[in-house]
PyMOL commands that place a pseudoatom at each C-alpha (Angstrom):
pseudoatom trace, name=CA, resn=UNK, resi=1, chain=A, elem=C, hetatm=0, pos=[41.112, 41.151, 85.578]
pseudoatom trace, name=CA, resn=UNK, resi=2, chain=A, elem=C, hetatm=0, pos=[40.596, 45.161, 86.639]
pseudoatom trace, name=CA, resn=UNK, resi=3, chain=A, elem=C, hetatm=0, pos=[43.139, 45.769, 89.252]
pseudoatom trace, name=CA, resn=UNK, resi=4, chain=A, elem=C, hetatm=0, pos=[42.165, 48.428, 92.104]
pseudoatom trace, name=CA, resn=UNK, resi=5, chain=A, elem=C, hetatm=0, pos=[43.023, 51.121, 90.398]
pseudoatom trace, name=CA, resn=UNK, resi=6, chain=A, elem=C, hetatm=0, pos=[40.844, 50.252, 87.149]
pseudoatom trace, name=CA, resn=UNK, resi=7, chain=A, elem=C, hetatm=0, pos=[37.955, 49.152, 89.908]
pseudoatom trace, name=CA, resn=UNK, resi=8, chain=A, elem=C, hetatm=0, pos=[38.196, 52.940, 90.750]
pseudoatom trace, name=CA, resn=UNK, resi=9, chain=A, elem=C, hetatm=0, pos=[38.265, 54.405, 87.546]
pseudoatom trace, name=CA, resn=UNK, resi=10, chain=A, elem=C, hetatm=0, pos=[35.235, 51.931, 86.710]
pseudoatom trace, name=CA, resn=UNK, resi=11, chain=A, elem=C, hetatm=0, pos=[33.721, 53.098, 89.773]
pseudoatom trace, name=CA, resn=UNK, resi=12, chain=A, elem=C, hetatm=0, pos=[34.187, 57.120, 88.586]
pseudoatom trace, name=CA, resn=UNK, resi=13, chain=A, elem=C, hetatm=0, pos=[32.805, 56.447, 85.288]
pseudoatom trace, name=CA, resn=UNK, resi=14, chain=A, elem=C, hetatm=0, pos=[29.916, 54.858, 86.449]
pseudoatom trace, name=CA, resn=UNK, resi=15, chain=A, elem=C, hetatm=0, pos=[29.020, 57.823, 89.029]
pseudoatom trace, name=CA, resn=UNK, resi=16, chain=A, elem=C, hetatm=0, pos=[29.422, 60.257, 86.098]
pseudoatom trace, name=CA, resn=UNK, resi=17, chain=A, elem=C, hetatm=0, pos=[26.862, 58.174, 83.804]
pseudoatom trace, name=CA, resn=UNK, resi=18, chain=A, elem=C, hetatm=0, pos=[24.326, 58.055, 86.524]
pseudoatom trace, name=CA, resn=UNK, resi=19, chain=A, elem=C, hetatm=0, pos=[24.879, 61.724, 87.202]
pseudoatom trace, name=CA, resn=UNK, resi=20, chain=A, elem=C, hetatm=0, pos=[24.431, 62.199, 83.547]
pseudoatom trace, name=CA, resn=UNK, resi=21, chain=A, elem=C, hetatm=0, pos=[21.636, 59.744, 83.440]
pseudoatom trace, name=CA, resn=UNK, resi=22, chain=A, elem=C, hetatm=0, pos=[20.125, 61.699, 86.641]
pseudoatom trace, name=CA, resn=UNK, resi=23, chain=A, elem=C, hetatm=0, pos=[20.214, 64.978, 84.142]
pseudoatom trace, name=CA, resn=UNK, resi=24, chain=A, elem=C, hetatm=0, pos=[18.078, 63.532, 81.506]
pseudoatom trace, name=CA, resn=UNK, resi=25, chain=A, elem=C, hetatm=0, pos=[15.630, 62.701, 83.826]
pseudoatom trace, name=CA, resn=UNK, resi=26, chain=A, elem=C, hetatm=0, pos=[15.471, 65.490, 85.499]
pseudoatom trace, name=CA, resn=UNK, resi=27, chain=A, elem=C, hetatm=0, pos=[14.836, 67.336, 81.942]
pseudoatom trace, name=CA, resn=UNK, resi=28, chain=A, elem=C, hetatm=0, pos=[12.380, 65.532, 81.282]
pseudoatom trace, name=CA, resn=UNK, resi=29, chain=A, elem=C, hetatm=0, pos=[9.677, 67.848, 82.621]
pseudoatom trace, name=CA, resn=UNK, resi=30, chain=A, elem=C, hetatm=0, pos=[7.985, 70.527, 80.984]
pseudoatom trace, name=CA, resn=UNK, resi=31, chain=A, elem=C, hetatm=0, pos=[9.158, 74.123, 81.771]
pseudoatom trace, name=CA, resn=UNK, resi=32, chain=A, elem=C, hetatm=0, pos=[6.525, 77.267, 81.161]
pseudoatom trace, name=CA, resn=UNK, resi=33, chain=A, elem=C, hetatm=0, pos=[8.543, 78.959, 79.061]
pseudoatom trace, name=CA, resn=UNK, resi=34, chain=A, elem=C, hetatm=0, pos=[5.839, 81.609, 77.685]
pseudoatom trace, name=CA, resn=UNK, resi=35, chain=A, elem=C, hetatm=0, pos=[2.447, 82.876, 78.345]
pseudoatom trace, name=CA, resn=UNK, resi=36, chain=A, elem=C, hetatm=0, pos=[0.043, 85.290, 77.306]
pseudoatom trace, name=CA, resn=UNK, resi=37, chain=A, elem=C, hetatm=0, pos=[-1.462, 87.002, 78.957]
pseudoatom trace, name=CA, resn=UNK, resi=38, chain=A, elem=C, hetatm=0, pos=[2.166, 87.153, 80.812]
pseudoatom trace, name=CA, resn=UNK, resi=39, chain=A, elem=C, hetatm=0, pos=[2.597, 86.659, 84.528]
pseudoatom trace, name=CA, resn=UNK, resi=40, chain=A, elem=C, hetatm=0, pos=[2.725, 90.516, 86.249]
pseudoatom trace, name=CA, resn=UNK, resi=41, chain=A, elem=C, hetatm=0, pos=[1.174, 91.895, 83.478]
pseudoatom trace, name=CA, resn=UNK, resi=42, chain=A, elem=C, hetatm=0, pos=[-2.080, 93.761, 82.919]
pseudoatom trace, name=CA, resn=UNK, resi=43, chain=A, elem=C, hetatm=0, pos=[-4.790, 93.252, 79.843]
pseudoatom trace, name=CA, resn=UNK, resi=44, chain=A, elem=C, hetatm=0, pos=[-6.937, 95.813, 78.997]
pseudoatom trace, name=CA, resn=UNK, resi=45, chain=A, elem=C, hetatm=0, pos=[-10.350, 94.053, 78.880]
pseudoatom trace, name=CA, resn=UNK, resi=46, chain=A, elem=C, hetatm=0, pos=[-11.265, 90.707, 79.215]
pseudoatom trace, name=CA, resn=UNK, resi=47, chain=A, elem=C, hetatm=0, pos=[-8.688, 88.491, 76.740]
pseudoatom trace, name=CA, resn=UNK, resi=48, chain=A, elem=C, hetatm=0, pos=[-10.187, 85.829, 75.031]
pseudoatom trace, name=CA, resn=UNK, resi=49, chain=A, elem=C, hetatm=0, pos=[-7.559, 83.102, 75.392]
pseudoatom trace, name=CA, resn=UNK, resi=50, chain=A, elem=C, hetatm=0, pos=[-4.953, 81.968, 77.758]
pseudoatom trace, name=CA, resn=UNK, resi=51, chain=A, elem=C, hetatm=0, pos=[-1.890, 80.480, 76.290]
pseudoatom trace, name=CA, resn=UNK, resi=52, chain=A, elem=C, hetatm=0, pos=[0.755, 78.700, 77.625]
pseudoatom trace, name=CA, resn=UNK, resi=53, chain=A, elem=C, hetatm=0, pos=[4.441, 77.656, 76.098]
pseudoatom trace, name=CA, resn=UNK, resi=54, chain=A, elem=C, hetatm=0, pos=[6.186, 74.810, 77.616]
pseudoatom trace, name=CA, resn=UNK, resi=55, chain=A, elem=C, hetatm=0, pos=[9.619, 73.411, 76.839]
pseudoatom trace, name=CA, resn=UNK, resi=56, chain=A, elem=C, hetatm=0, pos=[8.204, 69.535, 75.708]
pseudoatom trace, name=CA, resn=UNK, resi=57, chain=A, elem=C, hetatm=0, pos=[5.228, 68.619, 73.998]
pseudoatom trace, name=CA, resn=UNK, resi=58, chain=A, elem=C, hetatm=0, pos=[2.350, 67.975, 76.567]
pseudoatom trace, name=CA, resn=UNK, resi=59, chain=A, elem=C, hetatm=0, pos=[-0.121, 65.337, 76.624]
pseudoatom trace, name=CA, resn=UNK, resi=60, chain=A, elem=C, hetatm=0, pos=[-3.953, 65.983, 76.615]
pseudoatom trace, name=CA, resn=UNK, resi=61, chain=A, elem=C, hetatm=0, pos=[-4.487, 65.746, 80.037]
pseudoatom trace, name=CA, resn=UNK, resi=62, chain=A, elem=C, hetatm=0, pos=[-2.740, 69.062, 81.265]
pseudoatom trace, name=CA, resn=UNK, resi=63, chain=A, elem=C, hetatm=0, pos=[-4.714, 71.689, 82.744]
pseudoatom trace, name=CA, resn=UNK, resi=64, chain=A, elem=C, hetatm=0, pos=[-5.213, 75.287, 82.910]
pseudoatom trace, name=CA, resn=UNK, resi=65, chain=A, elem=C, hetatm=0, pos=[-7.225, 76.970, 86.034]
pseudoatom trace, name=CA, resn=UNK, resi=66, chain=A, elem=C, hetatm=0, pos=[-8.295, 80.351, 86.311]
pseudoatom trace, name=CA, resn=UNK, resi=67, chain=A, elem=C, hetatm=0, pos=[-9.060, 81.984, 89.667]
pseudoatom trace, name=CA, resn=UNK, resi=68, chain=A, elem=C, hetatm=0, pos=[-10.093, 85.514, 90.469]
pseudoatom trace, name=CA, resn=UNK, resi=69, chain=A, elem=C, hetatm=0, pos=[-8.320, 87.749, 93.337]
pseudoatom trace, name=CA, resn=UNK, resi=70, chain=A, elem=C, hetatm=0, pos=[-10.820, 85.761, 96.163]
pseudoatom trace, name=CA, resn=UNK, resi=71, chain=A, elem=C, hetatm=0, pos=[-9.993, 82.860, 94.280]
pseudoatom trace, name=CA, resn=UNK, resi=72, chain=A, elem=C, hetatm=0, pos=[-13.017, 81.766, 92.994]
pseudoatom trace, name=CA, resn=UNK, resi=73, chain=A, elem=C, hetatm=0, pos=[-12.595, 79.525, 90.210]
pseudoatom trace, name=CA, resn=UNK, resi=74, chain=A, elem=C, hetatm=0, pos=[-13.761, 81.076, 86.610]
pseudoatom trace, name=CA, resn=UNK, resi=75, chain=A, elem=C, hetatm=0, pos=[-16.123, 78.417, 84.806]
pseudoatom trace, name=CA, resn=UNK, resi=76, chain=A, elem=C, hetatm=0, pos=[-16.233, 77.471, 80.927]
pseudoatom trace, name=CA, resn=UNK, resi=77, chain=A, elem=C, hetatm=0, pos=[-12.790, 77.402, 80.479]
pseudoatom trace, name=CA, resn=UNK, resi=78, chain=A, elem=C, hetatm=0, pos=[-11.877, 74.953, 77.621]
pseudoatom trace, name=CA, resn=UNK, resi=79, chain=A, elem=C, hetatm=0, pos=[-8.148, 73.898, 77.457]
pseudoatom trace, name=CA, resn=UNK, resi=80, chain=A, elem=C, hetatm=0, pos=[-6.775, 72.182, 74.395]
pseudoatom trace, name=CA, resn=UNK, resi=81, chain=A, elem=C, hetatm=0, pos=[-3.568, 70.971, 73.750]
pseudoatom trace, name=CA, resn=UNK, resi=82, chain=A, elem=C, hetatm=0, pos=[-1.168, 70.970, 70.558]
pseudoatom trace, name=CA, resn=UNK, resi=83, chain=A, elem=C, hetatm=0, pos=[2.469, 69.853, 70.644]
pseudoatom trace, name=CA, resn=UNK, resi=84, chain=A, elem=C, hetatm=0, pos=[4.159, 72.031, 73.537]
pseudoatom trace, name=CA, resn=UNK, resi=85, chain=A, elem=C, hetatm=0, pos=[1.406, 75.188, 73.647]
pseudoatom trace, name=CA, resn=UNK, resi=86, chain=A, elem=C, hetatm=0, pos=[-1.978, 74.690, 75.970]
pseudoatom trace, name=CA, resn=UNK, resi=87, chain=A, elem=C, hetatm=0, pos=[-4.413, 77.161, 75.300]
pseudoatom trace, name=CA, resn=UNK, resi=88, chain=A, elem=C, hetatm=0, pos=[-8.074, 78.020, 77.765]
pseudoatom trace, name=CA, resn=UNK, resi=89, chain=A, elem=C, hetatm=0, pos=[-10.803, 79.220, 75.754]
pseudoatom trace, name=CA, resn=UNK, resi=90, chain=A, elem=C, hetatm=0, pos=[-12.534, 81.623, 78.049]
pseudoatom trace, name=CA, resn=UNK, resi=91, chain=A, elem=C, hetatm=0, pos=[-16.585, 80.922, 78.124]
pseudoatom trace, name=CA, resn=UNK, resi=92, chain=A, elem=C, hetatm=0, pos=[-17.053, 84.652, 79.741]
pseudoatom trace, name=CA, resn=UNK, resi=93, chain=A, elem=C, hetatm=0, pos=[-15.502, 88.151, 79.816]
pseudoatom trace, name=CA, resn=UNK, resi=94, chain=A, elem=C, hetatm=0, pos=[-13.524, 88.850, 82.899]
pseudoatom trace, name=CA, resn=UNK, resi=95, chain=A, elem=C, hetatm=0, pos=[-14.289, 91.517, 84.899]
pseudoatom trace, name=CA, resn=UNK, resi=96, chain=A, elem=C, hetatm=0, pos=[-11.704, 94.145, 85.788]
pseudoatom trace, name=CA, resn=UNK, resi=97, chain=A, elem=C, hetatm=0, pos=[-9.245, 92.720, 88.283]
pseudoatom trace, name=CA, resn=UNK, resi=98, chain=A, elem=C, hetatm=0, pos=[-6.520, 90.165, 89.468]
pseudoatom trace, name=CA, resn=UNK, resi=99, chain=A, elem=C, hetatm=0, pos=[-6.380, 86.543, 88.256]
pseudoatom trace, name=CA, resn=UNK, resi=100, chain=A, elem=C, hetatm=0, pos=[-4.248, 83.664, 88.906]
pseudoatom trace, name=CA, resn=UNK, resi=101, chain=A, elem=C, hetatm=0, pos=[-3.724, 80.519, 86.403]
pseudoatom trace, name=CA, resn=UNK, resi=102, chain=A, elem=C, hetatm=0, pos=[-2.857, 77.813, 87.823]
pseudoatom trace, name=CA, resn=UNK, resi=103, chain=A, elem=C, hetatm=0, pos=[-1.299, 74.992, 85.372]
pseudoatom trace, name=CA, resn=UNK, resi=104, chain=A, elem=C, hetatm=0, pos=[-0.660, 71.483, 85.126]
pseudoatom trace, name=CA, resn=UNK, resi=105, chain=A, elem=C, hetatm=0, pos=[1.735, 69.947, 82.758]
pseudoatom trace, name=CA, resn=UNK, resi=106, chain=A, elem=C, hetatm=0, pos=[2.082, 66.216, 81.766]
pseudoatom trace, name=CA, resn=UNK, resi=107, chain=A, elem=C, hetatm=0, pos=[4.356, 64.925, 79.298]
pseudoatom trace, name=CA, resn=UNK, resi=108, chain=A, elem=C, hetatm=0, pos=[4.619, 62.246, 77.342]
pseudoatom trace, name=CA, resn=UNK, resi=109, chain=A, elem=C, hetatm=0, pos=[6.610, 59.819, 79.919]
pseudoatom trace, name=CA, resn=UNK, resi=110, chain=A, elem=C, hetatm=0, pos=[4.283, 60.888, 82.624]
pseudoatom trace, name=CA, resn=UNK, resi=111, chain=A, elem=C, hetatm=0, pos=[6.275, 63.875, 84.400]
pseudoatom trace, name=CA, resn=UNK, resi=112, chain=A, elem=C, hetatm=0, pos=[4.358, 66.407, 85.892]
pseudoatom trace, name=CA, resn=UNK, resi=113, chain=A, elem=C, hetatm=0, pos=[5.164, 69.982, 85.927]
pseudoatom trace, name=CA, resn=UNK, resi=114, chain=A, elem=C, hetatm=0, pos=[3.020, 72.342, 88.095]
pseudoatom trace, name=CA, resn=UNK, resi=115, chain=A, elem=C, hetatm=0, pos=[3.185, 75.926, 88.492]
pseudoatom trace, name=CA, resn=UNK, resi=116, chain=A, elem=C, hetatm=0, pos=[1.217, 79.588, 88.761]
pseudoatom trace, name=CA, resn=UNK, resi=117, chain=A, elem=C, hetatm=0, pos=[0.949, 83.009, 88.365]
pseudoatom trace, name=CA, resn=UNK, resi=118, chain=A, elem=C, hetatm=0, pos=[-1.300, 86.418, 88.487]
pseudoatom trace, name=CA, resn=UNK, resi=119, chain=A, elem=C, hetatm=0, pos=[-2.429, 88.617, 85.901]
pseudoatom trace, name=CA, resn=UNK, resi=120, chain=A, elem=C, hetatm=0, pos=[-4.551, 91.863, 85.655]
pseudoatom trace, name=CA, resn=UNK, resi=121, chain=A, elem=C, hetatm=0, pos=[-7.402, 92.753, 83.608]
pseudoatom trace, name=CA, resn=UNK, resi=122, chain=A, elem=C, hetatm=0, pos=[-8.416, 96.365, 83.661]
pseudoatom trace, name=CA, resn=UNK, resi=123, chain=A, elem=C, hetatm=0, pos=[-11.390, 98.348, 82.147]
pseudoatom trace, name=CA, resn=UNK, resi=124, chain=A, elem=C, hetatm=0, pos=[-11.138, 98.444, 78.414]
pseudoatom trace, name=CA, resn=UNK, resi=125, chain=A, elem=C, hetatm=0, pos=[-10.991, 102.335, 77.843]
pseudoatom trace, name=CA, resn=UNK, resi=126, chain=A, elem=C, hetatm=0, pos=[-13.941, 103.737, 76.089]
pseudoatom trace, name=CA, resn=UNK, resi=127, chain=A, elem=C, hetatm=0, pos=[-13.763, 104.714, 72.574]
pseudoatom trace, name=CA, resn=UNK, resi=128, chain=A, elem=C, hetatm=0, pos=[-13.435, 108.041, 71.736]
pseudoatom trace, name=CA, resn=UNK, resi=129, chain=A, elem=C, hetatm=0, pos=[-15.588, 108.300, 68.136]
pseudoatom trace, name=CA, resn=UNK, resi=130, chain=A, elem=C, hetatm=0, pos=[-18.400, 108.106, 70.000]
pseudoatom trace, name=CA, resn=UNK, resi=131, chain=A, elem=C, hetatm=0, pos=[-17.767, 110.935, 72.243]
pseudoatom trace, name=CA, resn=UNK, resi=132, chain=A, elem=C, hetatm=0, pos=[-16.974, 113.054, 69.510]
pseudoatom trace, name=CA, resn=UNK, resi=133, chain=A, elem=C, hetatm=0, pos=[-20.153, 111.861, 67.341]
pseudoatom trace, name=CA, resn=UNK, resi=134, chain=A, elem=C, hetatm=0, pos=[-22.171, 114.443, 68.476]
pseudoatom trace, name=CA, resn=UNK, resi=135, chain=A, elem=C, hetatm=0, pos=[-19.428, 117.121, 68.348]
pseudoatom trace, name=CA, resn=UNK, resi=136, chain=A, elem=C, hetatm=0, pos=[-18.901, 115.973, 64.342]
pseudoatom trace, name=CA, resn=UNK, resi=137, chain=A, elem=C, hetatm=0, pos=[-22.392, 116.697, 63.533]
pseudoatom trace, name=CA, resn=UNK, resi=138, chain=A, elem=C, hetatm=0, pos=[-22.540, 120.142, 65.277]
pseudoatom trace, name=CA, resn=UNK, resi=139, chain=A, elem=C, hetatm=0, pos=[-19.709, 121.191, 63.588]
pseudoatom trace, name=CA, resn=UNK, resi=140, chain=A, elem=C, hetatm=0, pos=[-20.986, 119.366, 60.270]
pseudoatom trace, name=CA, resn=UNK, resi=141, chain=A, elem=C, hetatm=0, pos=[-23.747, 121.155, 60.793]
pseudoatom trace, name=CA, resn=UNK, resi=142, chain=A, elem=C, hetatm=0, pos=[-22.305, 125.083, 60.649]
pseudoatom trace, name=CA, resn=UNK, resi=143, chain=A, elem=C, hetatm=0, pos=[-20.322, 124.262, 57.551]
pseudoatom trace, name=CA, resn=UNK, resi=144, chain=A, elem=C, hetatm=0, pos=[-23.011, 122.992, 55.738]
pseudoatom trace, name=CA, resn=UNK, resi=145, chain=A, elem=C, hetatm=0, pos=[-25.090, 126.276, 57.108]
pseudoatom trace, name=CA, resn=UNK, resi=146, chain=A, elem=C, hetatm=0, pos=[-22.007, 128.358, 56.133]
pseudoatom trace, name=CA, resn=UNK, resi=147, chain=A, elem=C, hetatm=0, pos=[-21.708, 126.935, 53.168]
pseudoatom trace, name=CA, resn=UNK, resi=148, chain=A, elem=C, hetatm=0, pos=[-25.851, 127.496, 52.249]
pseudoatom trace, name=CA, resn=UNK, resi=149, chain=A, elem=C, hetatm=0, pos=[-25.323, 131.026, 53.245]
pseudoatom trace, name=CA, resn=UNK, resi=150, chain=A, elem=C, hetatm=0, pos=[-22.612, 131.642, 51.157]
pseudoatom trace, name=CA, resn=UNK, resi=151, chain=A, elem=C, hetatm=0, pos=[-24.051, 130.203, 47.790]
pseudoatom trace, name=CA, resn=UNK, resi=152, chain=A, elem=C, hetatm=0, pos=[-27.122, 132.172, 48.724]
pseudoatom trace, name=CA, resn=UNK, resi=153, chain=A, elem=C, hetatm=0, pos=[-24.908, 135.700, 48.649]
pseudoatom trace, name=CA, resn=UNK, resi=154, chain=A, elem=C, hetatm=0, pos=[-23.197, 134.895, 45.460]
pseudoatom trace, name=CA, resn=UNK, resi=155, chain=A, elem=C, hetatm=0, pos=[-26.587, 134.463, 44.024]
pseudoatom trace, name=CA, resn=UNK, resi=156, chain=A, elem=C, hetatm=0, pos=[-27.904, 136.925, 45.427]
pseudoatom trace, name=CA, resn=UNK, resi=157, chain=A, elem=C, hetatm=0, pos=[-25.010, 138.897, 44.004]
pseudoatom trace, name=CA, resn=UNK, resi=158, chain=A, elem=C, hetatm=0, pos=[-24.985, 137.743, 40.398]
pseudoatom trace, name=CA, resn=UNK, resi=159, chain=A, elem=C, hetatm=0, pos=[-28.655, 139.185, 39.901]
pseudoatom trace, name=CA, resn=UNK, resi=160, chain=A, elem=C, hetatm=0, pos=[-27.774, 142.671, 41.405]
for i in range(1, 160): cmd.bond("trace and resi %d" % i, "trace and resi %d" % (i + 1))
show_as sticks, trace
zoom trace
């Protein structure tokens, strides 16, 4: 037989298991713990992929959304997941602006984790060869001139 005060000690122990238990539970859902492109930040250009991170491995049915600033959702987006990353294929290039992905994640004994945030895309910046194409065959140009008129004076100079 337990007397009152082993009823009460019984009683302690079994709050501090179900606290315990309460903890595992509560772990059990997914936490973003990574993504590119990363919330607040800005791409430059349109990236190709969205990838997210999570702290459990996911089950097939999570989600990724993409919205733009007026939140209109972007089409063709093709998530796949592996383990604990979920990655969007993007079917088109963004166009310069803000975004906001909106996830879902599921795991394995059915929690579900939901969660958003915004990203930029600006203007990819043009490349700077081809500006200077036309400037590289001016100046290619002259030297080869420069270098014609030279060879023609130290001919010229040889036969005097």
């Amino acid at each position: 037989m337990i007397g009152r005060r082993g009823q009460g000690s019984l009683a302690a122990l079994a709050a501090v298991m179900l606290a315990l238990g309460m903890g595992v539970v509560a772990a059990a859902q997914a936490d973003l713990i990574g993504a590119e492109p990363a919330a607040g930040s800005t791409v430059v250009g349109s990236p190709a992929t969205i990838r997210l991170s999570f702290s459990q491995p996911l089950v097939s049915s999570s989600t990724i959304q993409l919205f733009t600033g007026q939140f209109q959702a972007v089409g063709r987006l093709n998530t796949v997941v592996a383990g604990s990353e979920m990655q969007a294929t993007l079917g088109e290039r963004l166009a310069p602006g803000n975004y906001t992905v909106q996830w879902s994640a599921i795991t394995d004994d059915g929690q579900t984790a939901r969660g958003s945030y915004q990203f930029g895309v600006s203007a990819p910046v043009p490349f700077v060869g081809s500006q200077l194409a036309p400037l590289m065959a001016a100046i290619a140009t002259i030297i080869s001139a420069g270098v014609a008129v030279f060879v023609w004076i130290l001919n010229r100079r040889q036969r005097l």
